[in-house]
C-alpha positions, 0 to 999 in steps of 0.5 A, a space after each residue: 933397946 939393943 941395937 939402937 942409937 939416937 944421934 942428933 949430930 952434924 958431921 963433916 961434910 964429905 969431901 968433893 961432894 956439892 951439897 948445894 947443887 944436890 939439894 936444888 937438884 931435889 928441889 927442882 922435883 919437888 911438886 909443892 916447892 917450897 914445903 917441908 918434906 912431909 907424909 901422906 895426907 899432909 902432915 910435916 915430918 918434925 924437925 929440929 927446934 935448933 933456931 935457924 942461923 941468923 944469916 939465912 945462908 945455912 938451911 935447916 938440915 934434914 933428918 934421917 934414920 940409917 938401918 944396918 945389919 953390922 955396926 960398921 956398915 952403919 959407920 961407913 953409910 954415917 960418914 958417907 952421907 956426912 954433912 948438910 944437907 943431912 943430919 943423921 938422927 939415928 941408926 938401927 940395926 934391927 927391924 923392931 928398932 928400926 920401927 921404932 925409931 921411925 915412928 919416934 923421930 919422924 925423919 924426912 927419910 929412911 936409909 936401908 941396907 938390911 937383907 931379906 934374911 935379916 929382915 930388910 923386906 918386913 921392915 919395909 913393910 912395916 915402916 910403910 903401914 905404921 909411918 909411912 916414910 920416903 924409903 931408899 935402899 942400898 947394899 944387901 937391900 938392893 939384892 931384893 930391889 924390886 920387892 923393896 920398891 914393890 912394898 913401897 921403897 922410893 928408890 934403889 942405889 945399886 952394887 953398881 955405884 958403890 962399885 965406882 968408888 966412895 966419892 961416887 958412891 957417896 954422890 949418889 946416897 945424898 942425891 937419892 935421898 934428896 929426892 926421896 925427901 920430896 916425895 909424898 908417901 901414902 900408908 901401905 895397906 898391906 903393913 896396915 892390915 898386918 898391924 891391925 891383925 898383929 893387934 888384935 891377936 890373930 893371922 893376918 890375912 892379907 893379899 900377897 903378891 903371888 902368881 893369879 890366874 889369868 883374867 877372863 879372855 879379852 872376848 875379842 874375836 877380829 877376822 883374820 882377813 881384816 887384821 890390820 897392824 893391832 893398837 899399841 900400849 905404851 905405860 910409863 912409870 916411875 917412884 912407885 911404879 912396881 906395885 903399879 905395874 903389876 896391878 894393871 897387868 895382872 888385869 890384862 888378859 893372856 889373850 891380850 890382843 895388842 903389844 904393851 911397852 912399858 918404861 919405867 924408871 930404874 937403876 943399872 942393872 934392875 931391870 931383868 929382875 923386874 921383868 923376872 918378878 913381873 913374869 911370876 906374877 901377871 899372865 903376860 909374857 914379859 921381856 927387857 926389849 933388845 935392839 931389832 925386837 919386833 912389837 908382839 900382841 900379848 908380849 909386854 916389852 920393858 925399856 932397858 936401862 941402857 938408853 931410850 926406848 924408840 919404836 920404827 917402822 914395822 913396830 921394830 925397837 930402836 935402842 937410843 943412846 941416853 942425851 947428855 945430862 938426861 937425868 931419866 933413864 930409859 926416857 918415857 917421853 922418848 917411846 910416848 912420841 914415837 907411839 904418837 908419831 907412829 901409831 897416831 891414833 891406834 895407841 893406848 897411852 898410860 902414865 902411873 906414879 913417879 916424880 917430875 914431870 917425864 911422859 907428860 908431854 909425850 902424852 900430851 902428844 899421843 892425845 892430839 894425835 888420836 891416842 886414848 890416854 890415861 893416868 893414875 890418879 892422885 889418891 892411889 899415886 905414890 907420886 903424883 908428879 908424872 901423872 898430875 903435869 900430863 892433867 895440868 897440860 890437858 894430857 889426859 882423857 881419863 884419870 882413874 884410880 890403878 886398880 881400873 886402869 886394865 879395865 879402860 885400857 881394854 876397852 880402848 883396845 877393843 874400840 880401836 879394833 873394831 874401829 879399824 875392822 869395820 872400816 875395810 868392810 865398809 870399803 869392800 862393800 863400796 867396791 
């Protein structure tokens, strides 16, 4: 096949890059520690029979395939990620190689610089309903960064950090796909169902994601003379968090009757295309909140990526500068304690897919405080890291599958209006 090249080479390792601390960084995300880099439902990605060294003192390498449109753009991403902890297995520079060549090899992870044009979406797509593996993109790719995170891609290495230099840029591909080796993937049922369709020699029908109507109003009718400051939503999320987060707010209705906060974990530079891609699709309004924005009911408001999300007195945003060495950015255990403090227990706290731990102590917080709290369960989570340390540590009232999470959180909602409806009633008639 044209395009096409299998690889089973070592290269020299890429000057001023700290291989070792990477993968210990990789390490320290990785919920089953210890294990092989794997697949959805447990199976191990297969891997060199090359016999170990000897000494113990070299680790197995770990396979990846790289997909490019040129062949110089495939010889410049080679020799960038040159060395342990990686072997390249193959390259591919078109989508039906590419598949193949995943499907094939079965590496640990895949490396993407291919255009929508070029078909850099359907492949994707494709990879993730036929092999589901850990998908990071790069260059053109990360043109089209939140759809390739919506179809199922683990993370996104911008324009921005290959801007920096090629020591940098080349720091930040391992370190991505490092941890993009970690993570469980599950099979995309959109890729399946297109397979499945594509085999059986008809169209194939399958749920895009494209603009719906609002869902039916909330129902909540609150007199106006015992509105008091509404309930709080705050959603955190990260590795597969897109996909998540349209699908609970696209079941939250326009006339949602609370302000919803949402931080998810995201690149420089990619969060005004989120909250553009959100707005086309969920009937919310959706905007990156700046610093002195007020929290407004039927408004969701997106932490930028410039520093942690606080929220003061009066529900008023507050941009806080990143600490040294955080390694997320915005924080989501930054606005969780700010809720819990806050709003104590007028708040709605949800955690959906991502890896490590971020957002489960904040959660933890929002519960002992009085907050309704949810997460995303395992069998629906990209991811079940964020979600599944909020369970271990008690964080969490319910645990549901993403696709009823808008239903439970306006129930919380509602309670907590009616709640606090009721009371200055009951105070009034006292008097």
């Amino acid at each position: 096949m044209r395009g096409l090249k299998y690889a089973t080479r070592m290269v020299e390792p890429h000057e001023g890059i700290d291989h070792h601390r990477l993968t210990l960084t990789a390490l320290a995300y990785d919920r089953e520690s210890g294990a092989l880099p794997g697949r959805a439902g447990g199976e191990v990605s297969r891997v060199d029979s090359t016999p170990a060294s000897t000494s113990g003192a070299v680790p197995r390498p770990t396979h990846i395939v790289i997909v490019a449109a040129t062949q110089v753009r495939l010889s410049r991403l080679t020799a960038l990620l040159a060395g342990a902890p990686f072997e390249v297995r193959g390259v591919a520079r078109s989508v039906d190689d590419a598949v193949a060549m995943v499907i094939d090899t079965q590496p640990a992870a895949v490396l993407i610089d291919l255009s929508a044009a070029s078909g850099g979406l359907d492949l994707i797509e494709k990879i993730m309903g036929r092999a589901a593996t850990p998908i990071v993109v790069t260059g053109a790719s990360a043109l089209t960064a939140t759809e390739a995170l919506a179809l199922g891609a683990v993370d996104v290495v911008g324009e921005q950090a290959e801007a920096q230099g090629q020591s940098h840029y080349a720091a930040e591909l391992l370190s991505h796909l490092m941890l993009a080796t970690r993570i469980r993937v599950i099979t995309h049922p959109r890729g399946r169902l297109r397979d499945r369709a594509h085999a059986n020699g008809r169209t194939a029908h399958v749920e895009t994601m494209t603009p719906t109507a609002a869902p039916e109003s909330s129902g909540l009718v609150v007199a106006p003379s015992r509105l008091r400051r509404p309930p709080v939503v705050a959603i955190g999320a990260s590795t597969g968090g897109p996909a998540a987060l349209v699908t609970v707010l696209r079941g939250l209705p326009a006339d949602f009757p609370a302000p919803v906060v949402v931080v998810q974990h995201m690149a420089d530079g990619f969060i005004d295309g989120l909250a553009r891609w959100l707005n086309e699709l969920v009937p919310l309004e959706v905007v990156v909140a700046q610093d002195g924005d007020r929290l407004r009911p039927g408004v969701v408001m997106l932490a930028s990526s410039e520093g942690n999300l606080a929220i003061e007195a009066s529900l008023r945003v507050k941009i806080r500068p990143r600490r040294p060495g955080q390694v997320h950015v915005p924080e989501v255990d930054t606005t969780f304690r700010c809720v819990a403090d806050l709003c104590r227990e007028r708040a709605v706290g949800v955690l959906l897919t991502g890896m490590g731990r971020d957002g489960a102590d904040g959660l933890r917080r929002m519960r002992i405080a009085g907050a309704h709290t949810i997460c995303q369960d395992e069998s629906t989570s990209a991811v079940w890291g964020m979600p599944g340390a909020a369970a271990a540590i008690d964080a969490v009232i319910e645990e549901l599958p993403v696709d009823v999470i808008a239903d439970a959180v306006i129930d919380a909602v509602m309670r907590q209006w009616v709640q606090s409806s009721v009371a200055p009633a009951q105070a009034g008639g006292a008097a």
